[in-house]
C-alpha positions, 0 to 999 in steps of 0.5 A: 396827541403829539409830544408838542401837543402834551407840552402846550396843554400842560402848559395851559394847564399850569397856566390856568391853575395859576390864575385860578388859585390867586384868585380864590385864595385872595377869596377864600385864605381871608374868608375862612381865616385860616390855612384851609382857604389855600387847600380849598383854593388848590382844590378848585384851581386844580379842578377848574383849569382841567376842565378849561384845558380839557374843553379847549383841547378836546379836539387833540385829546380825542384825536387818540385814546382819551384817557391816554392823552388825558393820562399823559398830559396829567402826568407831566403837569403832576411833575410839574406842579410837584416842583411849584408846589416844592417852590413856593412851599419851601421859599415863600409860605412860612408854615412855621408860625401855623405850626407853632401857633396850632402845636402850642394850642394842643400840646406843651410844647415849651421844651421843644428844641428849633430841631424839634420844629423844623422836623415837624415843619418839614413833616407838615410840609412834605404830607402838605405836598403829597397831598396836593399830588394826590389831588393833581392826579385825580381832579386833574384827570377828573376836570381834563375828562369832563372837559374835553366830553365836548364835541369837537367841531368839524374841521372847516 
């Protein structure tokens, strides 16, 4: 695959997550009432839009070794949606009040200070998103693998 190629797959990629993941966590986040419905929701987007991009760009990534192209383009869109994930974790979604709402049901936590929950904030939110790695690699490459096992079409 060449460079130009990695970088529309990624694109795609990124894309189709994306979509995927407004529209199940307009499904799940309401249905399950809680924070999980937006895991679960990342879950499947991840899972969903790698096995489109694989479908639709088997062709380029059979065109070298599979799981070097697959490799390369999950790589980049790791990074990439590293840097969404950082985005709208840290401008947009308050996980503060989940936070103080699941921290006061377990502990006391009456004494804390705001540096106390901000800690604990940014330690919420940093395990959050070195989780969402973690599934970016694996069923990113999972879904882009199971993907493109389609045969390509010949050339016309």
């Amino acid at each position: 695959m060449k460079f130009g190629d990695i970088i529309v797959a990624v694109a795609s990629l990124t894309v189709a997550f994306i979509l995927f993941d407004c529209v199940f966590n307009l499904a799940l986040v309401p249905a399950t009432g809680s924070d999980y419905g937006a895991m679960i929701a990342v879950i499947v987007s991840i899972l969903l839009s790698g096995l489109v991009v694989g479908y639709v760009f088997a062709g380029k990534i059979q065109e070298e070794s599979r799981r070097g192209s697959i490799g390369k383009i999950v790589i980049l869109f790791t990074a990439v949606f590293g840097i969404f994930i950082v985005i709208v974790y840290g401008a947009i979604y308050h996980y503060g009040a989940l936070a103080d709402e699941k921290l006061s049901s377990m502990f006391n936590a009456n004494g804390w200070t705001n540096t106390n929950w901000f800690a604990y904030e940014i330690m919420g939110l940093t395990m959050n998103t070195a989780l969402f790695i973690v599934f970016a690699l694996v069923l990113g490459f999972i879904g882009l693998y199971l993907g493109s096992m389609r045969k390509p079409s010949a050339k016309t």
